[in-house]
Structures are given as structure tokens and as C-alpha cells.
C-alpha positions in Angstrom: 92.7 -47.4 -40.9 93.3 -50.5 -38.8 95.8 -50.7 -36.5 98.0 -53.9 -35.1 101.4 -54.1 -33.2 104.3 -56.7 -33.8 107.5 -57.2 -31.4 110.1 -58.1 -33.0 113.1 -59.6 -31.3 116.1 -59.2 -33.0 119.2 -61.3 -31.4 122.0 -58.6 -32.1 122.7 -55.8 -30.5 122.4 -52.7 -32.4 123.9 -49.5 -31.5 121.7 -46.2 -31.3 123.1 -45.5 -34.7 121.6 -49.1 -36.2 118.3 -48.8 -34.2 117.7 -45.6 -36.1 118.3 -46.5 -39.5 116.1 -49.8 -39.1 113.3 -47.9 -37.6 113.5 -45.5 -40.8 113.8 -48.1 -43.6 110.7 -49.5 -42.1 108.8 -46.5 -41.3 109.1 -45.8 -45.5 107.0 -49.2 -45.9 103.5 -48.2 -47.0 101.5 -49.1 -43.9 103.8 -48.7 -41.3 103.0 -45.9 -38.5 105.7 -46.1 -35.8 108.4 -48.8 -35.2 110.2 -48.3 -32.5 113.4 -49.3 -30.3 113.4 -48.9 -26.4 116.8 -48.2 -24.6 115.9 -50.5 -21.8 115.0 -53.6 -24.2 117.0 -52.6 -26.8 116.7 -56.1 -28.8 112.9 -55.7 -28.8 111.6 -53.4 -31.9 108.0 -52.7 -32.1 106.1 -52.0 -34.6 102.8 -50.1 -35.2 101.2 -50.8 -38.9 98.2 -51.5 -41.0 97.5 -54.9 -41.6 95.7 -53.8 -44.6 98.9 -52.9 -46.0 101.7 -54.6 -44.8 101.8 -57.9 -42.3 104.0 -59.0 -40.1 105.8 -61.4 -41.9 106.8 -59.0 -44.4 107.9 -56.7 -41.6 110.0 -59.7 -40.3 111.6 -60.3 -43.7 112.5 -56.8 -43.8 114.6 -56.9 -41.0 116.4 -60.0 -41.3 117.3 -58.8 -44.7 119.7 -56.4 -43.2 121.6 -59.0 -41.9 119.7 -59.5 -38.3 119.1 -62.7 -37.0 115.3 -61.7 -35.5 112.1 -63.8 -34.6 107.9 -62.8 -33.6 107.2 -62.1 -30.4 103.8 -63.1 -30.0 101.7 -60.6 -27.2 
């Protein structure tokens, strides 16, 4: 397995409630290890995957298709 990281920014804030629920719609994607929130950058979501199996545009679309205005970050 090959891993790679992504940050995602995503402009809104999202409550503890939100964060949780995007971090488990994503973490059912085949490929994707551990995306997580941190409470003291709350608009930045990364995300550990497989870039055999998923990339990180898909990973982007996935969260701007619930509703969230989010860009890369490149690191």
C-alpha cells in the first residue's frame, strides 16, 4: 500500500457534529485511511489515502458535493 496526504481547506465552518459526518462519508471511500479535522484549524481536513485507489481530486469533489465551498492545499 502507498500512502499520500491531502489538506483540504474547506471555507465554512463546520460544527463538531459536521466535521464528523464528513470525516466518515470519506473514510467509507475505498482507499481512504484517516481523514481528519483538528480543533485548532478547524477549516483544514486532512486526509490520509491510497493514491492507487482514490486521488485527490476525487477526494475534493467529494466534499464540495455536500455543499462546502473547499480548495487543495498544496504541502
Amino acid at each position: 500500500m502507498h500512502l499520500a496526504d491531502i489538506l483540504i481547506h474547506v471555507n465554512e465552518t463546520l460544527g463538531v457534529t459536521e466535521q464528523a459526518s464528513m470525516e466518515e462519508e470519506l473514510r467509507k471511500l475505498k482507499g481512504v485511511i484517516a481523514p481528519r479535522f483538528n480543533n485548532q484549524t478547524p477549516h483544514l481536513l486532512l486526509v490520509a489515502y491510497d493514491p492507487q485507489e482514490i486521488d485527490s481530486y476525487n477526494l475534493l469533489i467529494r466534499v464540495k458535493a455536500n455543499g462546502y465551498n473547499a480548495q487543495l492545499v498544496g504541502m
